[in-house]
One Martini backbone bead per residue (centre of mass of N, CA, C, O) as a GRO file, in nm:
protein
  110
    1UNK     BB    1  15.328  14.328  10.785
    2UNK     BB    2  15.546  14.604  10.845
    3UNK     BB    3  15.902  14.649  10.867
    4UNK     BB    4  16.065  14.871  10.979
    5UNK     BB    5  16.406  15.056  10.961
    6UNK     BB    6  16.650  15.244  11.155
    7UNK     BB    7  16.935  15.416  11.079
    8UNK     BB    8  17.163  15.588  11.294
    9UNK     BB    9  17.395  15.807  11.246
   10UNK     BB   10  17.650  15.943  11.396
   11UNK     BB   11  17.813  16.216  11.428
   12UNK     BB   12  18.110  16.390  11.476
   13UNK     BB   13  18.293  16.610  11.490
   14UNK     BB   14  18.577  16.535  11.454
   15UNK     BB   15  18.546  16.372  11.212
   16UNK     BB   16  18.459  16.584  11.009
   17UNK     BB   17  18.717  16.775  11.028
   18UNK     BB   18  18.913  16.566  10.932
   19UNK     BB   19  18.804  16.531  10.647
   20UNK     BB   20  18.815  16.832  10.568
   21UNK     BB   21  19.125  16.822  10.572
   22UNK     BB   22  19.194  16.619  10.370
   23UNK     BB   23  19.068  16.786  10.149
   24UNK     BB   24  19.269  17.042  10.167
   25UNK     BB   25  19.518  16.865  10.124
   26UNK     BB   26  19.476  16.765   9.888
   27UNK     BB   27  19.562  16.746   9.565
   28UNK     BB   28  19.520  16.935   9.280
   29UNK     BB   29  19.444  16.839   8.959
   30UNK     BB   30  19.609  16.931   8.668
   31UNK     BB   31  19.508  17.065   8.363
   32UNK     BB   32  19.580  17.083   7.988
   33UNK     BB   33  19.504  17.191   7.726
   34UNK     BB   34  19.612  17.178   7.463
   35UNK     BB   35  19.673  17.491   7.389
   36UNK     BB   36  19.829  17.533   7.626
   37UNK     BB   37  20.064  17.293   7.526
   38UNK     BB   38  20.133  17.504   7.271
   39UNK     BB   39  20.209  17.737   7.413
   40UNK     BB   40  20.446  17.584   7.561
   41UNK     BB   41  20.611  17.532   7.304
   42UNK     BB   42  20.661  17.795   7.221
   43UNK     BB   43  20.806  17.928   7.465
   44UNK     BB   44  21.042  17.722   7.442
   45UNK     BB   45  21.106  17.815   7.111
   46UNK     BB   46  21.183  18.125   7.256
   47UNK     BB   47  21.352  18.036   7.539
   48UNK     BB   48  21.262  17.962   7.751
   49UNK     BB   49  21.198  17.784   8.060
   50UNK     BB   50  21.090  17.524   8.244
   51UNK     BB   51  21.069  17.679   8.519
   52UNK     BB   52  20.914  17.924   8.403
   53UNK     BB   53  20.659  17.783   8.265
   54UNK     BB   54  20.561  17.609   8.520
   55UNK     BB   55  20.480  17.869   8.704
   56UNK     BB   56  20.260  18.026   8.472
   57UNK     BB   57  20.081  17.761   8.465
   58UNK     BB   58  20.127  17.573   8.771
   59UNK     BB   59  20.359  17.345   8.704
   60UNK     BB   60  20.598  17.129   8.668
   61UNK     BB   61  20.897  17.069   8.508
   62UNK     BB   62  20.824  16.777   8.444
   63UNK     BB   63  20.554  16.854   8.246
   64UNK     BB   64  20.721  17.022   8.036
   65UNK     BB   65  20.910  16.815   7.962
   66UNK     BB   66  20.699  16.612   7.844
   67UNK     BB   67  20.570  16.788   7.622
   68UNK     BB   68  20.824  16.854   7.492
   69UNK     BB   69  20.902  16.548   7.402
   70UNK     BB   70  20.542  16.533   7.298
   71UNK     BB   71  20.548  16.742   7.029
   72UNK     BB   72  20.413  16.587   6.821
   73UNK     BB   73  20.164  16.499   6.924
   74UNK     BB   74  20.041  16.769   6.991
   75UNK     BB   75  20.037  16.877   6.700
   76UNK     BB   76  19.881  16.643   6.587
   77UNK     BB   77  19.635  16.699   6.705
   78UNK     BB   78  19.589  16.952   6.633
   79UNK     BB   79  19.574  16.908   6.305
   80UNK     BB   80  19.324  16.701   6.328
   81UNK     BB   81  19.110  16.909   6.481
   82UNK     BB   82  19.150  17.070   6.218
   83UNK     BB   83  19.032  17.153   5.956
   84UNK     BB   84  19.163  17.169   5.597
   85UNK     BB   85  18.948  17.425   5.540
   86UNK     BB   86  19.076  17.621   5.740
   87UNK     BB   87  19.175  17.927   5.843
   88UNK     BB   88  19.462  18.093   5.900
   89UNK     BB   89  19.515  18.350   6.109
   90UNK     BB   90  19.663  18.613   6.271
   91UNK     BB   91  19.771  18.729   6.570
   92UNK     BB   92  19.723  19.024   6.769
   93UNK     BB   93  19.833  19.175   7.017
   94UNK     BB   94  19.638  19.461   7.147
   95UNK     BB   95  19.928  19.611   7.265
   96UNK     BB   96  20.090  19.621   7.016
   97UNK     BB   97  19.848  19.799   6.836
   98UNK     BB   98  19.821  20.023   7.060
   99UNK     BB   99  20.126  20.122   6.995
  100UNK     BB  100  20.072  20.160   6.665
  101UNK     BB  101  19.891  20.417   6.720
  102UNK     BB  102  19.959  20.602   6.899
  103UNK     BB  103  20.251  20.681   6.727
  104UNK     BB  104  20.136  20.536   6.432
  105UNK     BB  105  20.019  20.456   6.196
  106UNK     BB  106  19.916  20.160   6.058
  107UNK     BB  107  19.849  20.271   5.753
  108UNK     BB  108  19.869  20.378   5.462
  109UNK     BB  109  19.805  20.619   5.201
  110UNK     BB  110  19.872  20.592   4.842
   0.00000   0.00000   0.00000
């Protein structure tokens, strides 16, 4: 003979949304892939601020400061993930291009 056992939990409203009410209040925690670290570095270094950068990102003044500090270690990353073989090409934004376009040739026929 088998003894079955049946377990019920009542769960109250209550109880549900205060559950619900931390899970909105708490901090979801901020990732910044490597590019976006590099990213950070590189408008550091044409002089932005570490609390513009921050903005920009969305996370504080205080972990643009990190990456800022571990700059030598974030772009040897990048340099190790990226084979020796790679070409690295110039990228050149869109809207760049499209200003130099509307205006004048890209480039001379001669």
């Amino acid at each position: 003979m088998e003894l079955i056992v049946a377990v019920v939990f009542e769960s109250s409203v209550e109880g549900d949304v205060h559950a619900e009410e931390e899970l909105e209040n708490k901090q979801k925690r901020k990732v910044m892939s490597l590019l976006e670290k590099v990213e950070v570095l590189d408008k550091l270094d044409r002089g932005m601020r570490n609390s513009t950068v921050g903005l920009r990102y969305d996370v504080n003044k205080s972990i643009i400061h990190f990456i800022e500090k571990n700059e030598d270690k974030f772009r040897g990353n990048v340099k190790a993930s990226v084979p020796s073989s790679t070409k690295i090409s110039c990228v050149i934004p869109l809207d760049h291009l499209l200003g130099k376009w509307e205006g004048r040739p890209l480039c001379m026929a001669g």
